[in-house]
C-alpha positions as a Python dict, from the first residue, in 0.01 Angstrom:
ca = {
    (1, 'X'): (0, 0, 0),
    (2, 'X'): (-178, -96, 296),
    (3, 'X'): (-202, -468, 367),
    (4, 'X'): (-452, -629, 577),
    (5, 'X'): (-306, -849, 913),
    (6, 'X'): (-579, -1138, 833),
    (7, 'X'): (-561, -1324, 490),
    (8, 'X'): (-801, -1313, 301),
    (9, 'X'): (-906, -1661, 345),
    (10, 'X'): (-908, -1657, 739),
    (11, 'X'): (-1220, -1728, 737),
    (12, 'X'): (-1227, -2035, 597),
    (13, 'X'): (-889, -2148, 726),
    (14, 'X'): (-1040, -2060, 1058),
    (15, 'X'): (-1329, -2320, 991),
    (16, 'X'): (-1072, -2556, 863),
    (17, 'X'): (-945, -2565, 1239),
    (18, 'X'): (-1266, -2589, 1389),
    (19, 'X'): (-1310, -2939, 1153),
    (20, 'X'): (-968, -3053, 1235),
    (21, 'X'): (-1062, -2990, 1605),
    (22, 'X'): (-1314, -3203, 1583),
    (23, 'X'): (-1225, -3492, 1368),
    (24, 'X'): (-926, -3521, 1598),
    (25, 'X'): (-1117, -3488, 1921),
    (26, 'X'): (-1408, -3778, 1728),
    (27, 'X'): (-1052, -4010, 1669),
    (28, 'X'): (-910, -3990, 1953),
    (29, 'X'): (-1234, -4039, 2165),
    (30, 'X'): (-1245, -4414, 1969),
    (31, 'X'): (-934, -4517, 2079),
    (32, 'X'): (-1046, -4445, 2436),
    (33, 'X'): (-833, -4584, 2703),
    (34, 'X'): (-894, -4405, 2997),
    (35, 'X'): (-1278, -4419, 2986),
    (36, 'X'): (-1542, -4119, 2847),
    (37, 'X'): (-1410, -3821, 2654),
    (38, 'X'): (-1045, -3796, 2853),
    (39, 'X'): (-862, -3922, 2600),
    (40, 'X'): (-1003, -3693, 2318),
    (41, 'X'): (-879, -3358, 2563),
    (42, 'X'): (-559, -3517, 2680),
    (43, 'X'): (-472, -3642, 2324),
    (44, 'X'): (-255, -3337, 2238),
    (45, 'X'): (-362, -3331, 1838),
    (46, 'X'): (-764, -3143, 1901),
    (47, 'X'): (-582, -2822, 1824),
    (48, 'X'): (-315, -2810, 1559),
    (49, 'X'): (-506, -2660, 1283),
    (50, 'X'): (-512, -2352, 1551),
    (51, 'X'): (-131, -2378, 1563),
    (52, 'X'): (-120, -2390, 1205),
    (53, 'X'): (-338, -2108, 1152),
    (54, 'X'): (-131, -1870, 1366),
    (55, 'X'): (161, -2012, 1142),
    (56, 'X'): (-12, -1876, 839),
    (57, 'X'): (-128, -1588, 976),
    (58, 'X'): (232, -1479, 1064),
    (59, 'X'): (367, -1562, 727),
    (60, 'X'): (91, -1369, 552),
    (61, 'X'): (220, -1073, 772),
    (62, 'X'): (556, -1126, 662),
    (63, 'X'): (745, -1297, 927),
    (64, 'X'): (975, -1565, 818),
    (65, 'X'): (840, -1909, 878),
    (66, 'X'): (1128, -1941, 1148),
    (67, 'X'): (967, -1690, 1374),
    (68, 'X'): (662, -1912, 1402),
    (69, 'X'): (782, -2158, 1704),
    (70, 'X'): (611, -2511, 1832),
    (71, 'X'): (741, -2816, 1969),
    (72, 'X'): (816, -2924, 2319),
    (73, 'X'): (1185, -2738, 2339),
    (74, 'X'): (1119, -2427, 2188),
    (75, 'X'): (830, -2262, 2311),
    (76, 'X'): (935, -2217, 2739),
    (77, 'X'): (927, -1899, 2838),
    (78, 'X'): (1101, -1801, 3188),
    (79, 'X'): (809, -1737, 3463),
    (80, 'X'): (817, -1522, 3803),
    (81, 'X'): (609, -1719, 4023),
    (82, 'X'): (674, -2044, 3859),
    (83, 'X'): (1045, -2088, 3718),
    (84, 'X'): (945, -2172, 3298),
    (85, 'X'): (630, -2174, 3129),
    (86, 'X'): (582, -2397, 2790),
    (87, 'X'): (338, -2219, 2547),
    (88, 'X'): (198, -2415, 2232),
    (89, 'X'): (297, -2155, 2018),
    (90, 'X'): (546, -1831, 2000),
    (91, 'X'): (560, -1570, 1753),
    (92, 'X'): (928, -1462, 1814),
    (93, 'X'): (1120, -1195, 1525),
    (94, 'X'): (1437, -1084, 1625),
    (95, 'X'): (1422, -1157, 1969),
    (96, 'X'): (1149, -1009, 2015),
    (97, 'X'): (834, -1150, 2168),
    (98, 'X'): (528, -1086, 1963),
    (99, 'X'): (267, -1345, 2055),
    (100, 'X'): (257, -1658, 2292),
    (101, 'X'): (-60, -1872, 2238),
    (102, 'X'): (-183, -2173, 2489),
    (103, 'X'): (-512, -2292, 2332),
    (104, 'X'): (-718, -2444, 2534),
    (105, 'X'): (-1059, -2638, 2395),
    (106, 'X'): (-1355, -2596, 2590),
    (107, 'X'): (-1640, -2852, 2581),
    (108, 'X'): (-1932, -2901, 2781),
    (109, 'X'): (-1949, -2828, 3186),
    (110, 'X'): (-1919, -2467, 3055),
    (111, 'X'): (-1965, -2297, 3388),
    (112, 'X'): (-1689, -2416, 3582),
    (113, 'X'): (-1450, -2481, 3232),
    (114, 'X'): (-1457, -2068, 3141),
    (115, 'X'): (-1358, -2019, 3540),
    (116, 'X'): (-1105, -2210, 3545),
    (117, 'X'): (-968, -2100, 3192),
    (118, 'X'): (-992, -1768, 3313),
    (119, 'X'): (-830, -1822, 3592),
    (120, 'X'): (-534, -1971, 3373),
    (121, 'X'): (-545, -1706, 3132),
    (122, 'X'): (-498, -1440, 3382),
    (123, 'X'): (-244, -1629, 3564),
    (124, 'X'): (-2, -1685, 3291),
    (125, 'X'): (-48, -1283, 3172),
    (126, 'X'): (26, -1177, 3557),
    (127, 'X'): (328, -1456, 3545),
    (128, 'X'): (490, -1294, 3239),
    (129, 'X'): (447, -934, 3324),
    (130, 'X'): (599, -1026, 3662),
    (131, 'X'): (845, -1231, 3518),
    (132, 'X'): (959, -924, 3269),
    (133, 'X'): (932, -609, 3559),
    (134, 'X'): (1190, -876, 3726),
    (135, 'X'): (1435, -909, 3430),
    (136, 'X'): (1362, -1259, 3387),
    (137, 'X'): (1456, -1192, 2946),
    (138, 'X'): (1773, -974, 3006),
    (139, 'X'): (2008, -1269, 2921),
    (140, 'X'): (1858, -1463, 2661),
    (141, 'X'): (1499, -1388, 2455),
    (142, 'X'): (1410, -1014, 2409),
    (143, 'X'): (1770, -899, 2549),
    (144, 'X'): (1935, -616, 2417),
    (145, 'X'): (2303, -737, 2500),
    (146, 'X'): (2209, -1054, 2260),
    (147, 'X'): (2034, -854, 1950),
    (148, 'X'): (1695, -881, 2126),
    (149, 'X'): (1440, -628, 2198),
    (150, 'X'): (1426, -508, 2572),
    (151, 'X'): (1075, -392, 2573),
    (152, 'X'): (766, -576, 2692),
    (153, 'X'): (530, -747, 2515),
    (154, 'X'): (253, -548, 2467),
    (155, 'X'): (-133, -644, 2451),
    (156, 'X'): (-167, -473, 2122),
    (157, 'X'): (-377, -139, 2043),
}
């Protein structure tokens, strides 16, 4: 039996996000405090239906909903050129790392937004690779002395 890693209804779970993005980034944008569209991308709510969607996503593949990890404490991962680095969402199943997701909306000024999210993007990739070469999991997530898996994450294939 082969089973497929997307639902069936990613799709339209996917455009379920994209309208929750929205809406939130429309409600928060009324309640504007700090002037223009700052509060909509500071508001910290534009991209839960993305969170949620990896959430379903990793139950559909059969990972207990307890692998699935948000929330302000349990989603720092140790870093190599900074000392901790807090992720919206990891995809952890026993102790090992599968996925780490920072989502990051991107509207208008284009141009200089995808540089500078690329920059990020790279930056946290190089910091975790670094961090791992270094040993920066042996004692706690992805440790073999605590159940974990010692191998690196990989970038999938």
């Amino acid at each position: 039996m082969t089973r497929s890693l997307l639902p069936d209804d990613f799709d339209e779970r996917c455009q379920s996000a994209v309208k929750r993005f929205w809406s939130a980034r429309t409600s928060e944008a009324k309640g504007a405090r700090q002037g223009g569209s700052r509060d909509a991308v500071i508001g910290g709510k534009n991209m839960d239906g993305f969170v949620d969607l990896v959430s379903y996503v990793a139950r559909h593949c059969g990972l207990s909903a307890d692998a699935v990890h948000t929330g302000s404490t349990s989603v720092v991962l140790p870093g190599f050129y900074r000392p901790t680095k807090k992720w919206d969402t990891l995809v952890i199943e026993r102790g090992r790392l599968l996925a780490a997701f920072e989502f990051k909306s991107q509207v208008g000024s284009f141009g200089n937004n995808f540089n500078n999210r690329s920059e990020e993007v790279i930056g946290s990739a190089a910091d975790l690779w670094v961090a791992h070469r270094h040993g920066a999991y042996r004692n706690g997530l992805m440790s073999a002395s605590s159940g974990g898996d010692p191998r690196p994450p990989t970038s999938g294939g």
